[in-house]
N, C-alpha and C positions, 0 to 999 in steps of 0.2 A: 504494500500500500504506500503511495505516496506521501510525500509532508504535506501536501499543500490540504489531501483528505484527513492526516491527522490534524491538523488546525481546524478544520472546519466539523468535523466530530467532536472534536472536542471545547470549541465555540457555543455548540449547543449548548451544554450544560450552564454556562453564567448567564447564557440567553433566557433559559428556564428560569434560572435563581431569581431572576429582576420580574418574575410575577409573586413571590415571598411578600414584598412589598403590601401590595395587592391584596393577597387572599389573607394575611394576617390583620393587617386593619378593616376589611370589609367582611370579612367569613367566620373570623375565630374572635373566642370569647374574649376580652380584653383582658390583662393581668397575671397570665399564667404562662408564663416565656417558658419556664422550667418543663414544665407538663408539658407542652407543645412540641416543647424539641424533644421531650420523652415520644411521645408519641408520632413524632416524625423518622426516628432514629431506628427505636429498638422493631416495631412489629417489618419495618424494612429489611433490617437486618437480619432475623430471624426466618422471614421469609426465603431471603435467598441463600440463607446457612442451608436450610432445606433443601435448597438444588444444588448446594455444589456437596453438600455431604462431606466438607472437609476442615478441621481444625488446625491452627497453626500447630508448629511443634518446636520444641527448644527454646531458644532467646527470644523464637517470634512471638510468643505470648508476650512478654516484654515489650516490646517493640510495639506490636498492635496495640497492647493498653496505651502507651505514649500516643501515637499514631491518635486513635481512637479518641484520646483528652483535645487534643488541638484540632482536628480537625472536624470534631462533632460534638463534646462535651460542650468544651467551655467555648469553643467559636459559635455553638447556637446558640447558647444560654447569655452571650453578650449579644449576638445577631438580633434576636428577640426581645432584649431588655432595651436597644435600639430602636429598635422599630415601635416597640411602644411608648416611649418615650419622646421619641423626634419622627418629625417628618420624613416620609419615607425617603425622600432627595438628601437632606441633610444626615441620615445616616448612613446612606450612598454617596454620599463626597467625604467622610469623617472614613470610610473603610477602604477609601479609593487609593490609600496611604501602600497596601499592600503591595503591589508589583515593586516599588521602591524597594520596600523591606526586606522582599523575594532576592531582589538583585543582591544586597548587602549578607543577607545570609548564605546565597550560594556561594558568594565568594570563603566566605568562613568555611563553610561546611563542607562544600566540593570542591574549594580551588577554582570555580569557576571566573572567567575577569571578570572584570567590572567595567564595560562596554560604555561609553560615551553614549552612545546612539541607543543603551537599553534606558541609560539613566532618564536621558530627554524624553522618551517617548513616556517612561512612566509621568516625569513631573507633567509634561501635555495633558497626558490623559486624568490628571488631580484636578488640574486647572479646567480641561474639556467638562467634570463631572462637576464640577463648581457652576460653572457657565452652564451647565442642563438644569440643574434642578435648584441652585439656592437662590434666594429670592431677599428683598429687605425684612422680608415679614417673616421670616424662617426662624422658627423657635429654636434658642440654642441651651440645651436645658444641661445643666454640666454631668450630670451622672449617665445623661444617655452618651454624651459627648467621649467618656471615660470608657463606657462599654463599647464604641464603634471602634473607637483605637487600642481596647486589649482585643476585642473578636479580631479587628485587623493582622495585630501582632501573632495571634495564634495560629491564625489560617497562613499567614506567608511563614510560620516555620513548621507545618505541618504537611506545607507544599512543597520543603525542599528537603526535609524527610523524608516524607514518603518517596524523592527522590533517591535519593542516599540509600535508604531500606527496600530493596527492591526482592520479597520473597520469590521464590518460583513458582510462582501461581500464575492464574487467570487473573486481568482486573475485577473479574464476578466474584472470583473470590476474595482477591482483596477486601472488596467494598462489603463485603457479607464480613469479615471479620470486625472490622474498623467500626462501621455500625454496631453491628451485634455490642461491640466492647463500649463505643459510644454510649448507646443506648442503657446499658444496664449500668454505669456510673453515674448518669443521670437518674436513674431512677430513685435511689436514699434520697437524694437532693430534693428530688422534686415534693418525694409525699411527706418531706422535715420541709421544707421552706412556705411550701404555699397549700392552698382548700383545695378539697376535692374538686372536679370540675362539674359544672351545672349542668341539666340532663342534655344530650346535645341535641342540635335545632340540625334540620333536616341540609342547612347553607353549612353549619359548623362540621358536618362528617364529609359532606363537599370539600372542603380545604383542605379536611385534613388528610383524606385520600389522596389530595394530588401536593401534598406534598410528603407524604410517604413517598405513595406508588412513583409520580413522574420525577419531581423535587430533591429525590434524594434516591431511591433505588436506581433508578435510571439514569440520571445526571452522573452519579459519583460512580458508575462503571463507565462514561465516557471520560471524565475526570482524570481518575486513575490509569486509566488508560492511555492517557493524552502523557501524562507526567512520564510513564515508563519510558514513551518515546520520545519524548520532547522535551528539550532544558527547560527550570523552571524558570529562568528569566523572559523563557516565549509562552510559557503555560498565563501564567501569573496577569498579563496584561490582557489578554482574551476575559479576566473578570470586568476591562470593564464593558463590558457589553450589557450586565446586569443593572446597571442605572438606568443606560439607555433603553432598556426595553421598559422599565418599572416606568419614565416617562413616557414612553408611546402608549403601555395599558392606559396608562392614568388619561392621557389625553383623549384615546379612544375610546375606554368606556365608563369614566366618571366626568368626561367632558371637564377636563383641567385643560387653562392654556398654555398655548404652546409659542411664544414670542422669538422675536429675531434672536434674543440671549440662548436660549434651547435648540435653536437652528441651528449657532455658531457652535453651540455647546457640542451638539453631535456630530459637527465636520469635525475637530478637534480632537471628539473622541475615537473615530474612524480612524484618525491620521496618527494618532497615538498608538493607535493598536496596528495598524500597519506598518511605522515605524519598527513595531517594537519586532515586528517578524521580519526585517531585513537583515538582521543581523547574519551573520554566519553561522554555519552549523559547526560545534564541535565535531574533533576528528569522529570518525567511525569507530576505534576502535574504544573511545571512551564513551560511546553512543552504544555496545554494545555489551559491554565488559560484564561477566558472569555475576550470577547474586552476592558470589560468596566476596566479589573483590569490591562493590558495590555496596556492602552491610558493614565495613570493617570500622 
């Protein structure tokens, strides 16, 4: 398969995440970020434990639980506390920090450089997600503000991890681990922190099926998938795709405006993300290099 089909596979997935926005403020009960991401995570997770029938073994239990904390624990449980807290634009320009952070830690963690041309295209794309969505009237509430840049910080070192940790598996099973382990560390949290949830309304099983089933079973196998083959400093910038779709829902089906700032905002964010794919491909043989030389 080609790069240009791995980018565009794996595009999908932050294309999907920027309806999160959407179905959490309009679908799901307010107040319960914990439960939500319980319930986005774990019956995902368990489901696809079921098809692949297969457990890590050795250090990968290890590794998963890590994995598992950053890239679904505590990255949903501040994604959510975000989202209810700020405006869905203003917690998508507050998380738009990531591809930066991505750059900075692969060079820590893989040695990867630290490219001129990934740096700009990230700061672009901060600046494009600014220009889409914040407005003068944008509530800037500091504790939502705190959770969009610790989820930010988790997700870009959970993306160049799961880099670096590359089991010999399938991304299906990957993502059936990662969830599974996800999922059930949120769970103490969820039923010690906050009330049980209220009986659910017929819009509330709606959301949260599509962001089990679509949201997070399906996305995060194309996801993981993406990372196995692609450096994280080209993974990392394809997130932001996810603001810019969370403004064309909002535009299209809550009838929000859409002004010359939003116009400029998403040529910006296009140019950003395109940018950030010119770069060069690492050699082949570090593109391909065995689990075991990749986990060390």
């Amino acid at each position: 398969m080609t790069r240009k089909t791995d980018l565009m596979l794996t595009a999908i997935a932050p294309a999907i995440w920027g309806s999160s926005y959407l179905v959490t403020t309009e679908l799901l009960p307010a107040g319960y970020p914990l439960t939500v991401s319980l319930l986005r995570a774990l019956p995902a997770g368990l489901l696809l434990l079921l098809l692949v029938r297969q457990l890590p073994g050795g250090i990968w239990w290890a590794r998963v639980v890590v994995l598992g904390l950053l890239n679904f624990t505590f990255f949903w449980w501040m994604l959510f506390e975000a989202a209810y807290r700020l405006p869905g634009g203003v917690a998508a320009t507050v998380g738009a920090i990531q591809p930066l952070v991505v750059v900075l830690l692969a060079r820590v963690l893989l040695g990867s450089p630290v490219r001129a041309r990934a740096v700009a295209a990230a700061l672009a794309g901060i600046g494009g997600v600014a220009l889409l969505i914040l407005t003068p009237a944008a509530a800037l509430d500091p504790v939502g503000i705190a959770a969009g840049l610790a989820g930010a910080l988790s997700m870009a070192g959970g993306t160049v991890l799961s880099r670096r940790w590359q089991p010999p598996v399938s991304p299906l099973t990957v993502t059936a681990w990662q969830l599974t382990a996800g999922g059930i560390m949120l769970l103490p949290i969820a039923l010690w922190l906050e009330p049980p949830l209220p009986a659910p309304t017929l819009a509330n099983a709606a959301g949260m099926a599509w962001l089990c089933l679509v949201g997070a079973a399906l996305t995060y196998i194309l996801w993981f998938r993406g990372i196995s083959r692609l450096e994280p400093a080209t993974v990392a910038p394809l997130g932001f795709l996810s603001p810019l779709t969370a403004v064309l829902l909002g535009w299209s089906i809550l009838g929000q405006s859409l002004g010359p700032a939003q116009l400029a905002g998403m040529a910006v964010v296009f140019a950003s993300v395109w940018l950030s794919q010119q770069a060069p491909p690492p050699p082949t043989a570090a593109r391909t290099r065995p689990a075991s030389a990749a986990s060390v």
